[in-house]
N, C-alpha and C positions, 0 to 999 in steps of 0.2 A: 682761718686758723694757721699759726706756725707751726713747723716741724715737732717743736719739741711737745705741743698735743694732741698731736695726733699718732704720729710713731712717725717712719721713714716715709717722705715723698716718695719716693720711687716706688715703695712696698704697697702705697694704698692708695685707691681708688677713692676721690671724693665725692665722686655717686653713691660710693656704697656706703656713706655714711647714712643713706636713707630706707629705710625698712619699711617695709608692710606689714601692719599689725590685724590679721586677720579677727581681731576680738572686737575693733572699734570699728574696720575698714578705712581707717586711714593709714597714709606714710608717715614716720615718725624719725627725726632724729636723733642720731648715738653720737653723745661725742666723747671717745674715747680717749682715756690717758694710757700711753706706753706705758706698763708696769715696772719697765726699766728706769724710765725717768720719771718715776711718782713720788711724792713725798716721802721721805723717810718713816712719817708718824703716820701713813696710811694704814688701813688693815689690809694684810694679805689677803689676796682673792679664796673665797671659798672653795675647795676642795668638793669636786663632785662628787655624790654618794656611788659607790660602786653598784654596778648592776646594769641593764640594757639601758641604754638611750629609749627616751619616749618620743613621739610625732614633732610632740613641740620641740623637742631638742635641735632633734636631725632633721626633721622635713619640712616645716612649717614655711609657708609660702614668703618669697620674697630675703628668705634668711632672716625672719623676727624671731627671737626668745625672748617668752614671757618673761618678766623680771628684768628687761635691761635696757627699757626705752628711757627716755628722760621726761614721757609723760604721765607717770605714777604718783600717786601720794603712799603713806603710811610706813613700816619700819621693816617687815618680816619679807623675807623673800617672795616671789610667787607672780603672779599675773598684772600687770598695773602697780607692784609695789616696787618702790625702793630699799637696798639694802644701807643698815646703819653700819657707817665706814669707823667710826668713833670718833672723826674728823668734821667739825661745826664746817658747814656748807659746803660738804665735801659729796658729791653723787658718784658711787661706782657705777660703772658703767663697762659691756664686754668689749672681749676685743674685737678687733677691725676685722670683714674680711680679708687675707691678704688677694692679690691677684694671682692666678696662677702661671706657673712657671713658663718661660718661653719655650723650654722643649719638651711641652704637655705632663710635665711632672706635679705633684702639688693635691692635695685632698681631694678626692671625689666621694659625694654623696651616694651612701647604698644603694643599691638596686630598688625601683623603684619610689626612689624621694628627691630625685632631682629636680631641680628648678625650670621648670618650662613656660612660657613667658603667655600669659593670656591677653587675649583681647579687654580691651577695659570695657564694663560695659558700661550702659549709660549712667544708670543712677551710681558707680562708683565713680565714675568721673564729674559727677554732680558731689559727691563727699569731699574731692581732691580738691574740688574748686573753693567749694566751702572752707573745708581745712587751713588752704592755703589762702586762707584771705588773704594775712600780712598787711603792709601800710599800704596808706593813699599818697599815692605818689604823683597827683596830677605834674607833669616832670617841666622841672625848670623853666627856659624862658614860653612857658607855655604849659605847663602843669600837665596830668591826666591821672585817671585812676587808675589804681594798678592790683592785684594781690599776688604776695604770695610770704611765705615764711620766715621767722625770723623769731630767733632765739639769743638766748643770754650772751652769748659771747661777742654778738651784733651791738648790745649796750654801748661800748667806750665809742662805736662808731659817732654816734650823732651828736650836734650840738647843739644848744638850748640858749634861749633868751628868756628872761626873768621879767615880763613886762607886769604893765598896771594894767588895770582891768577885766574885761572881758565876759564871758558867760556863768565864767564857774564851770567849766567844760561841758561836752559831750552829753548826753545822757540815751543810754539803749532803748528806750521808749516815747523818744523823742524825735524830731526832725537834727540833722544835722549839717552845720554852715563852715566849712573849713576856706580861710582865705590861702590862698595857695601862690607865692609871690617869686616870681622868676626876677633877679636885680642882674644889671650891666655891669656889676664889681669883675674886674681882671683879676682871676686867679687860674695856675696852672698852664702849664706848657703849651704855647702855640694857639692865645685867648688875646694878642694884641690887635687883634682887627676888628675885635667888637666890642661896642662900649663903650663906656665915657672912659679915657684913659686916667683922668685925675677923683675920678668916682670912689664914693666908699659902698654903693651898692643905691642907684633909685628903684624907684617898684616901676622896671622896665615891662614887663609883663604879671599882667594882675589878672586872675581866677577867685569867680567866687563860686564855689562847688558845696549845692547842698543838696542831700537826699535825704529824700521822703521818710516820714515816721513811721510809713509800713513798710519801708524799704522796694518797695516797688519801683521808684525812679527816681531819676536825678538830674537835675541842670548844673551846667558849667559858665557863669556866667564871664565875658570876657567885660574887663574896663578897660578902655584905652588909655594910657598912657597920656595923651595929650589932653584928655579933657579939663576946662577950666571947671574947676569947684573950687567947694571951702574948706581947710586945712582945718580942724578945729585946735583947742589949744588941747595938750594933752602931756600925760606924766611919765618919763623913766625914770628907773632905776640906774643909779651911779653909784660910784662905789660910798658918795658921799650923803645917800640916802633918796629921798626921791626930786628931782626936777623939775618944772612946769614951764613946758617948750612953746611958747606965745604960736598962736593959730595965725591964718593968714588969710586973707579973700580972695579971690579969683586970681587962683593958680592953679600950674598944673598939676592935675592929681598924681605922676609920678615923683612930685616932691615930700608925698607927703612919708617917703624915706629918706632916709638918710641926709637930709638938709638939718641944720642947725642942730644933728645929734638924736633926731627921729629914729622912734625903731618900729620895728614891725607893729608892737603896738598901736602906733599914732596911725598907721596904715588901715588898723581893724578899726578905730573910730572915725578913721574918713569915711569907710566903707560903710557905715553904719549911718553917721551925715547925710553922705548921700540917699540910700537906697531905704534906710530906717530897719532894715537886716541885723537883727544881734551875731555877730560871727562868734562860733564859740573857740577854734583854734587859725592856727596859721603854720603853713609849713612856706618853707625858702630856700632857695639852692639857684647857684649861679650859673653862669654856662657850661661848667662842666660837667654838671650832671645831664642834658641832654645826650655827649658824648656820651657818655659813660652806661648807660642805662641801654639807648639804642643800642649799643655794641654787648649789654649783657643777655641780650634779648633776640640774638645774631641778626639785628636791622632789622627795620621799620620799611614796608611797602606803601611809596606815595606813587602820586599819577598826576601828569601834567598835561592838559590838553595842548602846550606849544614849547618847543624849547626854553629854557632859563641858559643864561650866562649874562651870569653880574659881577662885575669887573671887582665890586665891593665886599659881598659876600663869600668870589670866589666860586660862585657854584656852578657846575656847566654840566646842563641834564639835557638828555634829546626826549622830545616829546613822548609822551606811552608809562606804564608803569615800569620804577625803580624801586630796587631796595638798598636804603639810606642807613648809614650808622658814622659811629664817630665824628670825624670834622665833617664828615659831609652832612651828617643829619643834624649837626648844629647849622652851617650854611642853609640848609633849607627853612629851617623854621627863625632864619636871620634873615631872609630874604626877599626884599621890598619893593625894590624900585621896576621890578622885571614881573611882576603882577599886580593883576587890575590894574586898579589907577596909581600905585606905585606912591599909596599913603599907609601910614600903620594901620590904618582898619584892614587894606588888601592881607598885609603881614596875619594880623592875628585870623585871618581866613584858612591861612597856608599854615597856620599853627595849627589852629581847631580842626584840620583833617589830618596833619602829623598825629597829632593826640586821638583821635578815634581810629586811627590803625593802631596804637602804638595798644592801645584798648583793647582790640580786637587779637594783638599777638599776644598780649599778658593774658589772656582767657583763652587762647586756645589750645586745643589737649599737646602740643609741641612744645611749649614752654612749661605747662601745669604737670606733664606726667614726666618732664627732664630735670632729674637732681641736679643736672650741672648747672642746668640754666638759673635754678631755683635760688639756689644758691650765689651765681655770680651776682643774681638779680637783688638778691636781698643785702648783701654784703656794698654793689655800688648805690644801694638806694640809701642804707642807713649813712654812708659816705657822705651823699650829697646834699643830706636834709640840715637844715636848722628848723628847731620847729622852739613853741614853748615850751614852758617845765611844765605843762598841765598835762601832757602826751611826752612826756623826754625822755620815755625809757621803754625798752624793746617792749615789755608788757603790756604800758598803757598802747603804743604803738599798733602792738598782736589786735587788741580788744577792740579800736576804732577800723582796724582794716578790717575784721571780721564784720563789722557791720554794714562798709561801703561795695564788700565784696559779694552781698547779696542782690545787689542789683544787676537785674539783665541788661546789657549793653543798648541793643533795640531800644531799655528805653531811658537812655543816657543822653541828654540834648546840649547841643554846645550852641549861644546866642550869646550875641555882642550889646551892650546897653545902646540905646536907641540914641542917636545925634546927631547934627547938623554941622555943617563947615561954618570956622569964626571968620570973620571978617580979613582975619588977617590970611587963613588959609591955612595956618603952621597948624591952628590947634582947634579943637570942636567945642560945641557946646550942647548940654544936655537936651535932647527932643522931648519937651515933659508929655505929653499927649500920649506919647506912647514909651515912654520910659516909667511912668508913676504907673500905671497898670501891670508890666511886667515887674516890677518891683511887688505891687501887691500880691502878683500870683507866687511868686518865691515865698512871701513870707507868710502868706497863709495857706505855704505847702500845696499847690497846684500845679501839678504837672502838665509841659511844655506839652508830651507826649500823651497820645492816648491808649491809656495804662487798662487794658480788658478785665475786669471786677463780678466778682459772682454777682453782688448788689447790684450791678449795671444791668445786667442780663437778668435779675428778679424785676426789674425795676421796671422794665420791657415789657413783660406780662402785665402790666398793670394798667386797670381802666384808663382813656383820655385824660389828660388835665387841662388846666387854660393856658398851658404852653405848648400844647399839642396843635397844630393846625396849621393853615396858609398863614404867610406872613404879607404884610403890606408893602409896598416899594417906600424909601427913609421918606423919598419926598411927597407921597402921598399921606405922611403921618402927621396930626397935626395935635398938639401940645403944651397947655397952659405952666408954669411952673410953679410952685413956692415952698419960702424956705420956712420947713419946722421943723430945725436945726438946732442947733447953738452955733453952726459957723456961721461967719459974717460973709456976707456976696454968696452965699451958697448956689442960689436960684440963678444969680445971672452968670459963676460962671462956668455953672452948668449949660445956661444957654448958650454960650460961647461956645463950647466942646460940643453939645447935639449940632450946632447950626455947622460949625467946622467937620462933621462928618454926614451932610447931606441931608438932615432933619431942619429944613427952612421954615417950616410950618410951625414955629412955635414961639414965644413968649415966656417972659418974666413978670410974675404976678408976687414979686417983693414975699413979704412975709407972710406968713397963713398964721391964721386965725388963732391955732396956741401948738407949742409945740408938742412931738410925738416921738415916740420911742424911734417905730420902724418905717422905712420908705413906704410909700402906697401909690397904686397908677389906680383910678379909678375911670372906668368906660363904659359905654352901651355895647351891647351884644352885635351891634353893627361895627365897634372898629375891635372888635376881638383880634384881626389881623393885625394892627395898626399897634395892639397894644403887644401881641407879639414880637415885635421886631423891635419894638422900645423898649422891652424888657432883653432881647439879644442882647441891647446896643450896652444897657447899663450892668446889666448884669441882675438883674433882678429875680428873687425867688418867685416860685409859684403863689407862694403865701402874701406876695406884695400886692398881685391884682386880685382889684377889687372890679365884679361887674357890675351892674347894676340892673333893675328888673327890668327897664324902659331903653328903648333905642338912641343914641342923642339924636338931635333935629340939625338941620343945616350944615354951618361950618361950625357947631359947636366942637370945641375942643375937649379931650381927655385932661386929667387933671391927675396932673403929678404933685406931690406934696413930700420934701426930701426929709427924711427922720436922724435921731441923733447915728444910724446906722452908718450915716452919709460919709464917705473919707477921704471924696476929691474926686472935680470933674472929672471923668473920664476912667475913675476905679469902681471896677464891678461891687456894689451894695454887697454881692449874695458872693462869699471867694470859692465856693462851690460852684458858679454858676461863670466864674471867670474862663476867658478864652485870649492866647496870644493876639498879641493887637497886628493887625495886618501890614504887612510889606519886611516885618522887622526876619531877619538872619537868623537861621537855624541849621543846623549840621546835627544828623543822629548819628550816636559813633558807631551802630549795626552797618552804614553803610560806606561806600569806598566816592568821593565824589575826585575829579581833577581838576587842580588849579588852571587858572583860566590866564 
């Protein structure tokens, strides 16, 4: 806020703009207008009724009077209400503390109602948290969640893009999939070292961040930048109405901004191309919001098992943990060639733990119980966002962070899409084997993490099933296949996917006999093991095996028969019964790991 609303910088404290309202338990925001410099056609402030000051007046915890937060509705004075100014959108609001005077001069509180500062305790700092959801800020070239507060006068901060398509936004009872697009555009003082210098912004780093519809967890999915996919064709807005930007095949997925006039848009249908993911929004912001955000948060603690100095980046760290902010916390999460193997996948590693500290200081009672921080925090974050007009204003903004800000950190997962080096070495290609499975678990809402559920722990009590038991070793499993599908190759190539994860023991038995709603493994009571671990492998519910009354003989095989349930070799039938595919990249942001 300027001078002219709030009264004299000097005189006030922009801490104290923040109160405790002992009626809700939250901190609530004043924002005051000097009386001196108010509108002429405001209404003069009411006149106190004469007679003793009440608790609420003079003593009420943290300095809140009822009647004068800016979270009230209705018209008449009193607790939670607003006063009518006679001025259309006009909220009075009191005046500021001032600070007291340097030579101990300046109002003090009666005897007995002075302000003495309490320990927070837990469940209030579980309301603070809440409260302060604020936006999702996974931050710049590298996104992460964030919350904290942000009111009206934060609006003129952001800026918005008018795209085609998308979900139709958000919804609070729903899963939610925000794309979160860090670009290499050069903007602001001392930003010519990184990036494409003649760039209008590519999707230099891509985040797909979706939490759970019980808000219980969330994954951050990282895409590389260099992966070859398929650009599809896709539609802006110009001023001359709507466009249609010709697609393009095996390129990189960071083109699919900002080349030929792409905008963030054409970014959320690549990412849907790819992955089959509906994103419902997208937020953006360049390298300057990394700076900017660290440093409103006073620095980000990372950890580096070995020295860093890159001549490129600029960054020169001695081994052990550091706290990073400004150009230096941009340098670190720019910084490539001095970890791992000194490809962008090593980068977005040294990203993905920047952002799970960066996670861990937005949640912790330092930042959530500090007006100043809260504040600087929310004023650089509305700075450095472009998001769409579906979320482009502080409100819809408050109402999406209040939703992402429910999630425990612990079970916050950051994974990279699963891929393989091309040929050429510059750029990768998608590993489908275990990229289409992480994909299915995203979008039928399956957590990376293991999220502890009353229903989990009922479910425990509960007599044996036919997935309860020893399992078989893959190559002791042996297994006939066929398709009663509607997909074509279903059966074989599925046999490709079992035999390519150590099930040698099996065959393709072309089509079955007619087709079937749902998958079925049908077995003798002798390969119950056997039929366990083939149901691990696919994903199969309890409800798919079938046993049968009789033992089989020999080397007779169990008999899988794939139903229209079927959605691709190697994707769990049952997405309840899905499990991260093995060797793939994970980072929880509960924990502090160092770059290697």
């Amino acid at each position: 806020m300027d001078a002219q609303s709030r009264g004299r910088a000097d005189d006030i404290d922009p801490a104290d703009q923040w109160v405790y309202n002992p009626q809700t338990g939250n901190y609530e925001l004043r924002l005051d207008r000097n009386p001196a410099q108010s509108s002429p056609s405001a209404a003069p402030e009411r006149p106190r009724t004469p007679g003793p000051r009440t608790p609420a007046e003079d003593g009420a915890p943290g300095g809140y009077r009822p009647g004068n937060t800016t979270t009230g509705t209705g018209t008449g004075a009193g607790p939670g209400r607003r006063e009518d100014t006679g001025v259309p959108g006009q909220v009075p609001v009191p005046g500021q503390r001032s600070r007291r005077s340097r030579d101990g001069s300046g109002d003090t509180p009666p005897p007995g109602t002075g302000r003495r500062k309490r320990k927070q305790s837990a469940p209030r700092k579980k309301k603070i948290l809440m409260w302060t959801g604020g936006t999702l800020a996974l931050l710049l070239t590298a996104g992460a969640v964030t919350g904290y507060v942000i009111y009206q006068q934060l609006d003129g901060n952001i800026q918005t893009v008018d795209i085609v398509g998308g979900s139709g936004g958000f919804k609070k009872d729903q899963a939610v999939n925000i794309l979160v697009i860090g670009t290499d555009k050069r903007t602001g003082k001392g930003n010519t070292a990184y990036g494409d210098r003649k760039s209008q912004g590519h999707a230099d780093t891509t985040i797909l961040f979706h939490v759970s519809k019980d808000r219980t967890n969330a994954t951050a999915l990282s895409i590389p930048r260099d992966l070859i996919t398929d650009i599809p064709d896709c539609e802006t807005k110009t001023g001359d109405g709507v466009t249609t930007i010709p697609g393009t095949s095996s390129t990189r997925f960071n083109e699919s901004l900002g080349v030929s006039g792409r905008d963030p848009g054409c970014t959320m249908r690549t990412v849907k191309e790819l992955t089959g993911i509906e994103v419902d929004h997208f937020m953006m912001a360049d390298f300057n919001a990394v700076k900017e955000l660290s440093t409103a948060v006073g620095g980000v603690e990372v950890c580096l098992a070995k020295p860093i100095k890159d001549k490129d980046s600029k960054l020169n760290l001695s081994a052990g943990k550091h706290v990073v902010k400004g150009e230096e916390a941009l340098a670190f999460v720019r910084t490539r060639k001095s970890v791992g193997f000194g490809s962008d996948l090593s980068r977005i590693e040294i990203q993905q733990q920047f952002l799970s500290s960066m996670i861990r200081k937005m949640k912790s009672g330092d930042t959530l119980t500090s007006p100043t921080k809260m504040w600087d925090l929310a004023n650089a974050a509305t700075k450095a966002l472009t998001v769409d007009t579906g979320i482009g204003s502080i409100k819809q903004l408050q109402s999406l962070g209040l939703e992402l800000a429910k999630v425990d950190p612990k079970n916050i997962t950051f994974t990279t899409v699963p891929v393989v080096d091309n040929e050429d070495r510059s750029s990768v290609l998608l590993q489908e084997s275990k990229a289409k499975p992480l994909f299915s678990m995203i979008k039928n809402d399956v957590s990376l993490t293991e999220v502890q559920k009353k229903e989990k722990a009922a479910a425990a009590k509960k007599a044996p099933g036919p997935l309860d038991g020893a399992r078989a070793q893959k190559s002791d499993v042996r297994v006939a296949i066929y398709n009663g599908s509607d997909t074509r190759g279903a059966a074989g190539a599925t046999l490709t996917w079992l035999q390519g994860e150590g099930v040698s023991k099996s065959s393709n038995e072309a089509n079955a006999p007619q087709k079937i709603a749902a998958t079925t493994l049908e077995y003798g009571p002798n390969q119950a093991d056997q039929a366990r671990t083939l149901a691990d492998l696919m994903g199969l519910p309890a409800t798919a095996l079938k046993q049968k009354a009789a033992d089989s003989q020999g080397r007779e095989p169990m008999v899988l028969t794939l139903g229209a349930d079927f959605q691709g070799a190697g994707i769990p039938v049952s997405p309840a019964k899905a499990k991260a595919p093995e060797g793939i990249q994970k980072v929880e942001a509960d924990k502090q790991l160092c770059a290697k």
